[in-house]
C-alpha positions in Angstrom: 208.4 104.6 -172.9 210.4 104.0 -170.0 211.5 100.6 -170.7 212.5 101.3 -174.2 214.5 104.1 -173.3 215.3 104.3 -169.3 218.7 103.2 -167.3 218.0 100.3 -165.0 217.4 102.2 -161.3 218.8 98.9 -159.6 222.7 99.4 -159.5 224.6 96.3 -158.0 222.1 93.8 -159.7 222.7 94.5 -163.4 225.0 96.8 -165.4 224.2 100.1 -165.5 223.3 102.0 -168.9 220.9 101.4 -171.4 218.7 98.7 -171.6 219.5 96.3 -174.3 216.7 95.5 -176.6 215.7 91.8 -175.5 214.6 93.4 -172.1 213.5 96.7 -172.6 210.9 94.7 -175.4 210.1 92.1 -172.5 210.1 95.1 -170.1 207.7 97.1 -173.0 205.1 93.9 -172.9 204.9 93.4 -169.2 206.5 89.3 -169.5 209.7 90.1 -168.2 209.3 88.5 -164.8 208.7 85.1 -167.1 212.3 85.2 -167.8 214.6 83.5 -164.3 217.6 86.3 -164.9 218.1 89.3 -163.1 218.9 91.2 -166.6 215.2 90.3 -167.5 213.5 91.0 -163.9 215.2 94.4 -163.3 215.5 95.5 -166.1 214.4 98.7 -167.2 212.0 99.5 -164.7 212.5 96.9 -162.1 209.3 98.1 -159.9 207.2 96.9 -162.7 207.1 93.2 -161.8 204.1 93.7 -160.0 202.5 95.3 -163.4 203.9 92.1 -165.3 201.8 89.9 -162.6 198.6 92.3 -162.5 198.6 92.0 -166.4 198.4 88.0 -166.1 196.2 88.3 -162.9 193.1 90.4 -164.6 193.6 88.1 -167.8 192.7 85.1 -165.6 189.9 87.2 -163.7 186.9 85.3 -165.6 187.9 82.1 -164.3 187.9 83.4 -160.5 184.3 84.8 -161.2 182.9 81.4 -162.1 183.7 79.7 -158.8 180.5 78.4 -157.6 179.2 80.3 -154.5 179.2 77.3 -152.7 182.5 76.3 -153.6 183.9 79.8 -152.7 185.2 78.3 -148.7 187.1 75.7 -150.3 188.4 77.7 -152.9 190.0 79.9 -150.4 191.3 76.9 -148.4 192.9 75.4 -151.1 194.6 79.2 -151.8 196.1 79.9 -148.9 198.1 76.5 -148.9 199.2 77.4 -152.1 200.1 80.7 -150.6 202.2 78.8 -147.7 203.6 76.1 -150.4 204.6 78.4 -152.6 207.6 79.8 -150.4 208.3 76.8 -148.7 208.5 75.3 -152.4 211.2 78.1 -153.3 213.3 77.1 -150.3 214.6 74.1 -152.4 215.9 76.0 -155.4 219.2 76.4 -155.8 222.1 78.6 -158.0 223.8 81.5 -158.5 223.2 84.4 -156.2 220.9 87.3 -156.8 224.1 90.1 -156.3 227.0 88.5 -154.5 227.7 90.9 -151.9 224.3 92.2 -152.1 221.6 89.8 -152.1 223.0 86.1 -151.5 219.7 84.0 -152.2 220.0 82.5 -155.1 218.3 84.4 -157.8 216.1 81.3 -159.3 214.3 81.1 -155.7 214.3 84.9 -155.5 212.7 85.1 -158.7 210.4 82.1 -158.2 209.5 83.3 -154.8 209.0 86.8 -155.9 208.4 87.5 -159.2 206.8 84.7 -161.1 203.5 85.9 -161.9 202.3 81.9 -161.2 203.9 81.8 -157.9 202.0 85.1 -157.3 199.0 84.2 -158.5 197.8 82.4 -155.5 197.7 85.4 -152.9 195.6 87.6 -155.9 193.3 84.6 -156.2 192.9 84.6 -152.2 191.9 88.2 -152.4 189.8 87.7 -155.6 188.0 84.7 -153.1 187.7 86.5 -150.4 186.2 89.3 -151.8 183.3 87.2 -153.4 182.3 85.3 -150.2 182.1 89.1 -148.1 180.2 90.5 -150.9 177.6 87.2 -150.9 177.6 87.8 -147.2 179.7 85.2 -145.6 181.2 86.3 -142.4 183.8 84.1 -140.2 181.9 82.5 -137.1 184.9 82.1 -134.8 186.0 84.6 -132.6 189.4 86.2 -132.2 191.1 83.6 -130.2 191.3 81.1 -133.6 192.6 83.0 -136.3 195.3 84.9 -133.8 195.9 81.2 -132.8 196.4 80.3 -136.3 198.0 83.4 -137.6 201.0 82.6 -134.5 201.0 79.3 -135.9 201.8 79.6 -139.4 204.5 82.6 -138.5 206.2 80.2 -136.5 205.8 77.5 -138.8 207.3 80.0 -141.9 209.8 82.4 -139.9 213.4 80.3 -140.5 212.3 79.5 -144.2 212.2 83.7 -144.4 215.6 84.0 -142.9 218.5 84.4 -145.7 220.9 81.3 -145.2 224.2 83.8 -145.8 225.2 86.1 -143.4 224.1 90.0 -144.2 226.9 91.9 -145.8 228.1 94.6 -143.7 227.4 98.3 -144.9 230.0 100.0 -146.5 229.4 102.8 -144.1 229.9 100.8 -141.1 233.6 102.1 -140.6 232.5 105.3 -140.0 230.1 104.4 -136.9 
């Protein structure tokens, strides 16, 4: 009901009021984060991305569950370098910024980055992966020292790709400090 009839709750990224129909319908059916425009993605109910992505996710469960048991290690290799390409793909997009003033990434890498439910879909598949090898029983043989080592690594390797390229607006508040 709320995306029919409720007032976007994210003022400064797209007009206040009422909904207009295209997006409160997307908004109604879960596929607005398809849709690369911030009226789409935050409209109505903007938290509800991540119900949008779940929706796609559990229609794609089956296929997860037929992963061989043996393949189940590679599986999850292959996912989490989709999970690091994923971002580091986004980082070439380019356009018009999410809320000038506001958020100065461009809204296609935001959304791709953020919201696609295909660009998500790699970190639920990772978890789906996961899950299966601890509940056949695997369990890591390494010891602490190799997954901090690696962890550092790829925060290292991923830390300036994170950083916004535009400088962060200063509060409106700040005259008053």
């Amino acid at each position: 009901m709320l995306a029919v009839t409720g007032t976007s709750a994210a003022p400064g990224f797209v007009r206040e009021g009422v909904t207009p129909p295209p997006q409160a319908v997307a908004n109604l059916f879960l596929v607005h984060t398809w849709v690369p425009a911030r009226d789409f993605v935050y409209s109505a109910n903007p938290a509800s991305w991540s119900l949008g992505s779940e929706a796609f996710f559990y229609l794609l469960f089956p296929l997860v569950r037929r992963i061989p048991r043996s393949r189940l290690p590679v599986a999850a290799g292959a996912t989490v370098a989709l999970v690091v390409a994923v971002p580091s793909a986004a980082l070439a997009l380019t356009g018009p910024a999410v809320a000038p003033g506001v958020l100065d990434e461009p809204m296609v890498r935001f959304w791709f980055a953020c919201y696609l439910p295909v660009c998500r879909l790699p970190e639920f598949v990772l978890g789906m992966v996961l899950a299966r090898m601890v509940r056949e029983g695997w369990r890591p043989r390494v010891g602490v020292a190799a997954p901090l080592a690696a962890a550092l690594a790829v925060c290292l390797w991923s830390a300036p790709g994170c950083r916004s390229r535009s400088p962060t607006p200063r509060s409106r508040w700040s005259r008053w400090r």
